[in-house]
N, C-alpha and C positions, 0 to 999 in steps of 0.2 A: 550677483552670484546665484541667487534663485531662479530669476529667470532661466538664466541657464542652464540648470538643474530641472525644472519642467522636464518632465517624461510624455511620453506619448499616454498614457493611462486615463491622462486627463482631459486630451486632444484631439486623438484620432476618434473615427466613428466606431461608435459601438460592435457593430458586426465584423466590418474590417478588423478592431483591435481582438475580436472574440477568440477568431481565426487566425489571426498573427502571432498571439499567445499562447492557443492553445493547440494548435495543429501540431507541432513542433515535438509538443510536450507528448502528444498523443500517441506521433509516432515512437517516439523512443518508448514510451510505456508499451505499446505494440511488440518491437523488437524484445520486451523485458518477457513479456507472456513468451514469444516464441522459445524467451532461453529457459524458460523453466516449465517449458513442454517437451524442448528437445532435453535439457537433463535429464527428465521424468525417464523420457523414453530411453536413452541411452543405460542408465540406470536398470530400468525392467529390462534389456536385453541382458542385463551380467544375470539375474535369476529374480523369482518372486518375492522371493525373502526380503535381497535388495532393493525393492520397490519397497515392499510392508517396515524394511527396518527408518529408509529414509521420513516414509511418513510419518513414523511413530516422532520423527525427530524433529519434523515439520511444526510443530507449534510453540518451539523456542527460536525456530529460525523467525515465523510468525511474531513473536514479543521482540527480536533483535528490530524487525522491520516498523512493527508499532510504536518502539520510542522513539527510534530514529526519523520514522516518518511523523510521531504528533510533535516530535521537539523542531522538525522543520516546519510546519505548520504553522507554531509559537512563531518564530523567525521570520516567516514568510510575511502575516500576517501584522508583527512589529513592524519591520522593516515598509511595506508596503503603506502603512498607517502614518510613520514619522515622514515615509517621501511626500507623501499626501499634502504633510502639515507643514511641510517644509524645514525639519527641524533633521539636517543632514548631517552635525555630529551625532544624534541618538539614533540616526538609521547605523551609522557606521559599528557603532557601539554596538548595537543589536546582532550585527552581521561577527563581529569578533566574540562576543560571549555567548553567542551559538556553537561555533566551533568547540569554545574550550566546555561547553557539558558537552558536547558529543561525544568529546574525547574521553570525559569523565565515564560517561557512559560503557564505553568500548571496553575501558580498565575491568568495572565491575561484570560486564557480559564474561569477560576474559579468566575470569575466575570463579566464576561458576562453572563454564565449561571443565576447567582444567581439573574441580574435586568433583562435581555432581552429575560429570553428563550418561556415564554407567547407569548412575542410579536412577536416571530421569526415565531412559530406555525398558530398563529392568522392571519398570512400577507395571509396566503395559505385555509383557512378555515374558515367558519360561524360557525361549528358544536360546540355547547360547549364541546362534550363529547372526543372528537377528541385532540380537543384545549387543556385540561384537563392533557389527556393521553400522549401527544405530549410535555409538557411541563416539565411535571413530568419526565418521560422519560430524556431527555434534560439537565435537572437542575440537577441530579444526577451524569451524563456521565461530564460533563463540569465541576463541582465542584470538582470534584475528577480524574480529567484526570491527574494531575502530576503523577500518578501511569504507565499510555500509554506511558507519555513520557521520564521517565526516564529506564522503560524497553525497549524502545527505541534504546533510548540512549546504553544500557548495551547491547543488540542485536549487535549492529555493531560495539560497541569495538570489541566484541567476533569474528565477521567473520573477523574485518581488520586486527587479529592479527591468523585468520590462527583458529582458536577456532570452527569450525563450529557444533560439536557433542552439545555442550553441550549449543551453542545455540537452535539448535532442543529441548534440556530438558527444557530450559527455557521457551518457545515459547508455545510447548507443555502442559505445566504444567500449564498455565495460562488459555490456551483453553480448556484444559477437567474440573479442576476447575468452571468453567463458565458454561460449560456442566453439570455437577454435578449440580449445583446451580438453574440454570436455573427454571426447573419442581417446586421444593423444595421452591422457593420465589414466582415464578408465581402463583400457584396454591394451597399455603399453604397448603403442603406435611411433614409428619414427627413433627407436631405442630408447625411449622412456618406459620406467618400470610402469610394469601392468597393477594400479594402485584400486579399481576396483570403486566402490562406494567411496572412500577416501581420496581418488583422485579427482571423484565430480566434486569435493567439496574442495581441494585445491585449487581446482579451474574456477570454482566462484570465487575462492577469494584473494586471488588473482587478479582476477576482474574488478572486482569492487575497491583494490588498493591503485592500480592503474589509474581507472577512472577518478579517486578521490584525486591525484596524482594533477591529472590532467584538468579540474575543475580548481583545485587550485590555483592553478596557473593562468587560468580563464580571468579569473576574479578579481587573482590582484595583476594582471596585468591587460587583460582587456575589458575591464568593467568599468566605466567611466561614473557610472553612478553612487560607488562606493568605494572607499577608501578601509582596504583591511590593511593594519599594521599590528601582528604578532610581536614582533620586536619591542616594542614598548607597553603593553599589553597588562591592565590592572584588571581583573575582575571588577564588574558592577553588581553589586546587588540589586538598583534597581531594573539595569536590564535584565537579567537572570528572572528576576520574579516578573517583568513584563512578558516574556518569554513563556512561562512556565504558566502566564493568567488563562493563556488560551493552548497552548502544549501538554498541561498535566490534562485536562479533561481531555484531550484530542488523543495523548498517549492512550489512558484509561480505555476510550473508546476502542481504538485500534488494536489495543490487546485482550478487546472484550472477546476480537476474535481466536483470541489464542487459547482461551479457558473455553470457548465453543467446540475449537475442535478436540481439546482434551476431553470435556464430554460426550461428545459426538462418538468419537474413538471409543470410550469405555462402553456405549451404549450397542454400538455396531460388534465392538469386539462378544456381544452376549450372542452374536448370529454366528457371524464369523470373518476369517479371516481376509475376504473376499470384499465382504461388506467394508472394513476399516479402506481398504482400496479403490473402490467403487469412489468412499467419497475424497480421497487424495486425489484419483483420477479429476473431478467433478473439479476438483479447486482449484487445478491447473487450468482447465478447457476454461472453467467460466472469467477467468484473466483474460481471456483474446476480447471477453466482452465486455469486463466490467474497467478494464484498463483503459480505451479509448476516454470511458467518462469520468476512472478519474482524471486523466490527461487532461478532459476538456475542464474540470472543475480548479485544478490546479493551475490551470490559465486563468480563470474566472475570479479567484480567489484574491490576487493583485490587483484586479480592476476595479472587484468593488470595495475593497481595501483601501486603495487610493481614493477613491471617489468619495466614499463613505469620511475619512479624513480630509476631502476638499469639500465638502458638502453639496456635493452633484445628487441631486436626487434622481432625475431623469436620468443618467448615464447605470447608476445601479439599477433602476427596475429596468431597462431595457437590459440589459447585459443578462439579470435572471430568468427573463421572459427568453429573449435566446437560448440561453444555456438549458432552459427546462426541453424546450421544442428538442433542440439535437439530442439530450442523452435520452427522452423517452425513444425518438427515430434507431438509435445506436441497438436502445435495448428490443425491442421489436424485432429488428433483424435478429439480432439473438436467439430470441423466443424461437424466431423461424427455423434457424439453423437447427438448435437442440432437438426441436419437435420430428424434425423429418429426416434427422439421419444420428442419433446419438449409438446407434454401433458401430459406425465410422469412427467416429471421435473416439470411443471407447478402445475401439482397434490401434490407436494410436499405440498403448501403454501395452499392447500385446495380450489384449484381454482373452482371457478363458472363456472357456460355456458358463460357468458361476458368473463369473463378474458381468459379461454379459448380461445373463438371465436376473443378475440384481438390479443392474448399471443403467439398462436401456428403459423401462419405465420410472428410474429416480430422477433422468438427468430429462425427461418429458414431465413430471412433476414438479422440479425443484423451478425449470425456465417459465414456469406459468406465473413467478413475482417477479420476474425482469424489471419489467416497464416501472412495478408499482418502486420497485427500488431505483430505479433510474430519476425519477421525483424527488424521492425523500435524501438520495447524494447529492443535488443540485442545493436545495434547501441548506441541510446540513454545511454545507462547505458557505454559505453566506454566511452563516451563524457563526462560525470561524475566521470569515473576515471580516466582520465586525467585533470581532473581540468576544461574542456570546457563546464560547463553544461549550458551556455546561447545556444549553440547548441540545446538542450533539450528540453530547454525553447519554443524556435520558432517554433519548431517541434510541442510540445502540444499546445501553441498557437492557431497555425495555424488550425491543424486536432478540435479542441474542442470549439473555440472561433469564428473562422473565416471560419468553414466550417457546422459542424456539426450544431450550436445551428441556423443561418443561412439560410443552406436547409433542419432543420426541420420544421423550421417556414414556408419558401415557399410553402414547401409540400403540410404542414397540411394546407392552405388556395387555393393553386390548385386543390390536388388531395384527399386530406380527411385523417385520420389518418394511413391508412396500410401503404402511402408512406414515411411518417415521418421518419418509421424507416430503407427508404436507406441514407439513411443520414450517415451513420456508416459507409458501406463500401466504399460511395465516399472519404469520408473524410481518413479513413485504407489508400486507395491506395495514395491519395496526399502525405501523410506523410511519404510515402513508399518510393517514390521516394525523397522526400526532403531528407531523414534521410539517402540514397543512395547517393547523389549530397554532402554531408557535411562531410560523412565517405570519401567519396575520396579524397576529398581536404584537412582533418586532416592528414592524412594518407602520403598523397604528404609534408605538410607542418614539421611534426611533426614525426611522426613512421619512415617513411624511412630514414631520416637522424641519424634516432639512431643507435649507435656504435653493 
């Protein structure tokens, strides 16, 4: 029965398995950035307001995305580990007590929305109209996020088990969905009422229940590697807390970026309103970049997961020495793009002469850490497949918490707002080398003594 059970993780050649894992993944993270560039934009066509309310609302949509993605992480990275070891009832286990916290999850997101998401909007703005839109928006996304999380969830079953195609279908199929939708609820297209900010947030989630919908179904009925059975279904404690050894630091991480951009926001909101936009704009555009790598990281993450639990040492350092080469290549391009046409990009979201005039030297400052970040996610995402993601932890800490939110604040009261945004690439390099200084001592501790 083992034999059988062998995956290609542990098989196939390094570079072929790099690209057959992650290519897939990549794509659909692609298609993910296009649907929350076309929201953006679709969105800024109803008025500014609507653009400024959604963002203001963006950093709970942000913390929905961070547990649900560090709780799949946990998952991914269990699962991958037990395939490794060959211990195919605790992969199974792992993959059914993933589900039921996401579920757990979706409840408590679901109620917060429904008493506090006025109030969340209201912290950041006077405007009622803002407040309105912002909230609406908000209370829909939160209410109905058990759909994000359990496709989630059904996402990284599918890469830890070597699945990565029909992850892309699922992924896929949620973000054109959403695309489809989008126009058709905003604008009350096709005799659908004209729902405005609340109908883009329909169209997500929408999407995100579909897709969970359809991964589902993948899993327990085309996933050979894993046996999910809800029906008879006990909680484990121990999986839950294996789960949660490398998901609570990876959540943490993940929504270190959601208290970033609440700082960010209050700090820009001391400029203006332009500025709070500039960087919403920024965080949509830099997904077209930084989403290929986590794609490629999120294929990466199963391979040395498994290897790391079969104790292939050559199959994991080659697989990071790949994985480093592509996403610095990824981020470079990037650099390029940003540098040499960011009012383009800016134009996307129907930018002003303000936003412009903020937008186009931030978004040529902010792509000069690309690269250094494209390093420090490759790293990072080993540390999480090995079970070390309190490493991860410290890393985003550090670069988000203790550097960036920090010497934006300084900046913005020395030197005025253009300098706010070197804030990013000091913080890139810090973490460059942290994430350098922590790979070599895992490596020394852990990797090279493996057989």
């Amino acid at each position: 029965m083992e034999v059988s059970k062998e995956n290609k993780m542990g098989t196939m050649p390094e570079g072929k398995l790099l690209v057959n894992m992650s290519v897939p993944i990549m794509i659909s993270m692609l298609i993910q950035a296009l649907y929350n560039v076309v929201d953006s934009w679709f969105v800024s066509m109803v008025s500014t307001d609507a653009f400024a309310a959604v963002t203001l609302a963006f950093p709970i949509q942000m913390l929905i995305i961070s547990v649900s993605v560090g709780t799949g992480v946990g998952i991914n990275s269990l699962i991958s580990r037990r395939l490794g070891e060959h211990k195919f009832s605790e992969a199974d286990a792992a993959a059914e007590n993933g589900i039921f916290v996401c579920v757990l999850s979706g409840i408590a997101f679901a109620l917060f929305g429904a008493f506090f998401s006025e109030k969340f909007i209201a912290a950041f703005t006077n405007s009622p109209d803002v407040i309105k839109m912002g909230a609406d928006y908000l209370r829909i996304c939160t209410i109905f996020s058990f759909g994000v999380f359990v496709q989630l969830a059904m996402e990284r079953i599918m890469q830890a088990t070597g699945n990565s195609f029909y992850n892309m279908i699922v992924q896929g199929t949620g973000a054109i969905i959403n695309i489809v939708l989008d126009p058709i609820f905003i604008f009350g297209l096709f005799g659908a009422p004209k729902l405005g900010v609340a109908g883009a947030a329909i169209a997500t989630v929408i999407g995100q229940i579909a897709a969970m919908l359809f991964g589902l179904y993948v899993n327990t009925k085309k996933n050979d590697k894993i046996n999910i059975n809800m029906r008879h279904f006990r909680p484990s404690g121990k999986a839950i807390k294996d789960i949660y050894v490398v998901g609570i630091p990876a959540i943490i991480m993940q929504s270190i970026t959601s208290l970033l951009t609440i700082g960010l926001n209050k700090i820009l909101m001391m400029f203006s309103q332009s500025a709070v936009s500039v960087y919403g704009a920024y965080f949509k555009l830099q997904n077209f970049i930084f989403m290929p790598v986590f794609g490629l990281t999120n294929g990466m993450i199963p391979i040395v997961g498994y290897n790391f639990g079969a104790r292939k040492r050559k199959r994991i350092v080659k697989t990071i020495k790949l994985s480093i080469i592509v996403s610095v290549a990824i981020m470079f391009a990037g650099t390029i793009l940003f540098q040499i046409m960011p009012e383009s990009l800016l134009l996307i979201f129907n930018a002003d002469s303000e936003m412009l005039e903020i937008g186009t030297p931030a978004l040529r400052i902010i792509s000069t850490s690309f690269m250094f970040a494209g390093v420090s996610i490759v790293f990072s995402s080993v540390f999480q497949a090995m079970g070390k993601a309190v490493y991860s932890l410290l890393i985003s800490i550090t670069r988000q918490l203790l550097v960036i939110l920090p010497v934006a604040y300084i900046m913005s009261k020395l030197f005025g707002l253009s300098f706010v945004w070197t804030a990013f690439p000091i913080a890139e390099f810090i973490a460059l080398i942290m994430s350098i200084l922590m790979y070599m001592r895992l490596h020394k501790k852990y990797i090279k003594t493996l057989d």
